[in-house]
N, C-alpha and C positions, 0 to 999 in steps of 0.2 A: 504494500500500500504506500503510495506517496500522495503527496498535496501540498498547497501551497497556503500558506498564513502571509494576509496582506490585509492590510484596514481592520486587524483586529478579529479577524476572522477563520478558521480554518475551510478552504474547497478542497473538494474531489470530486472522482467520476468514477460512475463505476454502470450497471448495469438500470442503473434507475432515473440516468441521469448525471448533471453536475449537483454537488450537494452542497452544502455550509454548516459549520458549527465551531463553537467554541474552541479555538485548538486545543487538539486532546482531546476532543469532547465526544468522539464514537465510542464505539463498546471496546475497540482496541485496545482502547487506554493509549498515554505518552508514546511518544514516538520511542526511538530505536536510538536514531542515529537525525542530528537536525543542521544540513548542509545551510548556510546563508550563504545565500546568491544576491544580497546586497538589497540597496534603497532603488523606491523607485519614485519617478515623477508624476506619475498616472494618479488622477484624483480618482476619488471612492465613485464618484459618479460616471466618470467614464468609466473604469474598471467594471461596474454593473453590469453599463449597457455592452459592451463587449461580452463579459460571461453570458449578458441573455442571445449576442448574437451568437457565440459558440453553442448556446444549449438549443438554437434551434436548427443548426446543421450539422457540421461537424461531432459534436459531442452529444446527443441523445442518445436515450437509454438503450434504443436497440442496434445502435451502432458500435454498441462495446462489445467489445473482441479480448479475452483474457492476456491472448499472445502478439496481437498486432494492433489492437487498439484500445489502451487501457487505460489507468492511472497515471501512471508513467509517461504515454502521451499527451494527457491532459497539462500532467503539471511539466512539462519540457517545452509546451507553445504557450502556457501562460506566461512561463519565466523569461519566456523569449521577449513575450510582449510588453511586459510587465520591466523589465531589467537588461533584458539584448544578450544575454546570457544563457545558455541552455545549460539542466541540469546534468550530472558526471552520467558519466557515457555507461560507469559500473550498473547504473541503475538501468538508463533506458535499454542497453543489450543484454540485460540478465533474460526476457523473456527468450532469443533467440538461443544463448547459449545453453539454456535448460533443455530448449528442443533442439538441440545439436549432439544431445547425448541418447544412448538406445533410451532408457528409462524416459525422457522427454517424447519422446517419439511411441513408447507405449504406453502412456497415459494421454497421449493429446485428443485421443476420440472423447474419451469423459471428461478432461479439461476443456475441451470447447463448448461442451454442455451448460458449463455451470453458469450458474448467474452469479455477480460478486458484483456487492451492495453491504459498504460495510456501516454495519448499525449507529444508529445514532447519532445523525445527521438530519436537514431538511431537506428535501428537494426545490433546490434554486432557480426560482423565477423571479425575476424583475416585477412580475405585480404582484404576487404576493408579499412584500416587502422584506422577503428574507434580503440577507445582506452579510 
């Protein structure tokens, strides 16, 4: 799982959509590991309208993909947009090199099943006033 905390907020994406919460605020609990890719100039308001324009092409619920369109995707073109920085490469190629092994390769039929939607979060829309 990755996301990005900006204005106070934690986003992701996962199969439900782009989300927002509290950072830290899913069922996952604190992060792992918390890379800063630095400040940005993007006011909270354009930032919004952006995330509503990603959640209505790009990044909707039925266009996630575990292995080629994820989390990871999500927060590598935020950070881009957000900072001109894209996140460590360790993270966005972990999906290829897991299915570059036999074990990747015979789990991939039931990993592209699954839906992943990590709990406790909102689903992000510009009118509903999440933020």
């Amino acid at each position: 799982h990755t996301s990005i905390i900006v204005h106070k907020d934690e986003f992701f994406y996962g199969s439900g959509g782009i989300s927002s919460c509290a950072p830290g605020g899913t069922l996952l609990g604190p992060p792992d590991t918390v890379v800063d890719l630095g400040n940005t100039e993007v006011t909270e308001e354009i930032f919004l309208e952006y995330l509503s324009s990603l959640g209505e092409s790009m990044f909707r619920g039925e266009s996630y993909n575990l292995f080629e369109h994820n989390c990871n995707t999500f927060s590598n073109e935020v950070a881009q947009f957000l900072t001109g920085r894209k996140i460590p490469s360790y993270i966005t190629d972990l999906p290829s090199e897991v299915l570059a092994t036999p074990f990747g390769q015979a789990l991939r039929p039931l990993l592209d099943s699954i839906q992943i939607q990590p709990p406790g979060g909102n689903t992000f829309s510009r009118h509903n006033g999440q933020s």
